[in-house]
C-alpha positions as CSV (number, residue, x, y, z in Angstrom):
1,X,33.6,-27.4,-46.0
2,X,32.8,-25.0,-49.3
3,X,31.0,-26.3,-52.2
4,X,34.0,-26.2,-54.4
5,X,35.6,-28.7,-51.6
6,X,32.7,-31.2,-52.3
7,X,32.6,-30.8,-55.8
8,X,36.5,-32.1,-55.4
9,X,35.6,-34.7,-52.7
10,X,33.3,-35.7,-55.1
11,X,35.0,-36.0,-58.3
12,X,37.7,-37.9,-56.1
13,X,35.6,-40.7,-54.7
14,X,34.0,-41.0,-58.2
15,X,37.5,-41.6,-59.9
16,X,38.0,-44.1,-57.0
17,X,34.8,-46.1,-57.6
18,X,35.2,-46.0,-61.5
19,X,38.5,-47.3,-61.1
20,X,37.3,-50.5,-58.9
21,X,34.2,-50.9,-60.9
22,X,36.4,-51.0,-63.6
23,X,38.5,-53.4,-62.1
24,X,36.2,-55.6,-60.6
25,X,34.6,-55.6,-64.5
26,X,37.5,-57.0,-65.6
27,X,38.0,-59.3,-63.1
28,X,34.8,-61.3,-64.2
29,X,35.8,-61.0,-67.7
30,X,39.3,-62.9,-66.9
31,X,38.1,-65.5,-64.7
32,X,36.2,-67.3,-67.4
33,X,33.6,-69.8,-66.5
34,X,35.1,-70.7,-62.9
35,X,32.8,-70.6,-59.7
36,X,29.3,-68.9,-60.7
37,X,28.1,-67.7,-57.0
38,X,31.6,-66.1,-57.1
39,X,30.9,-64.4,-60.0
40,X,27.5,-63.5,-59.8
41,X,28.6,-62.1,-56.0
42,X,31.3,-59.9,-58.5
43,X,28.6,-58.6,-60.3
44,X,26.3,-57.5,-57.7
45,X,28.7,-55.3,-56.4
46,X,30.0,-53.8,-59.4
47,X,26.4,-52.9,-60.5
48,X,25.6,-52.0,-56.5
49,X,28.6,-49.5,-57.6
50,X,27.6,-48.2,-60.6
51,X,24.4,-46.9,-58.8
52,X,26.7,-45.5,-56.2
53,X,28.8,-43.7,-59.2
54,X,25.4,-42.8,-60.4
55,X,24.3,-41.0,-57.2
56,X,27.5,-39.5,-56.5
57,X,27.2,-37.9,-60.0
58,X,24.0,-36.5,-59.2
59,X,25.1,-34.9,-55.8
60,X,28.3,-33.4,-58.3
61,X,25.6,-31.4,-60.4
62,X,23.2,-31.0,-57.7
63,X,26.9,-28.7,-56.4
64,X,28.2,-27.1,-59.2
65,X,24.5,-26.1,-59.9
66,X,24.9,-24.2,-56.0
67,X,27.6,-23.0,-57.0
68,X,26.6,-22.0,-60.5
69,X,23.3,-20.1,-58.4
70,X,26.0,-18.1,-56.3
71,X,28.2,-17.2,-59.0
72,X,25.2,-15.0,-60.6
């Protein structure tokens, strides 16, 4: 696989999480003051995602600065 592959596979699986942290986000906000475990379950994985999002946004610069390096 080239670097420009993983730089899309990347970007992809990041839209992907965004889009279910997103919705699990909103989730929480709808449900109002129901069951707490359930919610505080919600939360742990939306912010179990967001370090996800975060490390998959390192490994995106961490390529585009390889391919940045073998462009010059």
């Amino acid at each position: 696989m080239s670097i420009e592959d993983e730089v899309r596979q990347v970007e992809e699986d990041l839209a992907r999480l965004r889009a279910e942290n997103q919705d699990i986000r909103d989730q929480i906000r709808d449900m109002g003051a129901t069951d707490q475990v359930e919610i505080s379950a919600m939360i742990s994985q939306a912010d179990e995602q967001t370090e996800l999002i975060a490390e998959l946004e390192r490994r995106r610069d961490r390529l585009r600065q390889r391919l940045e390096e073998g462009a010059n």
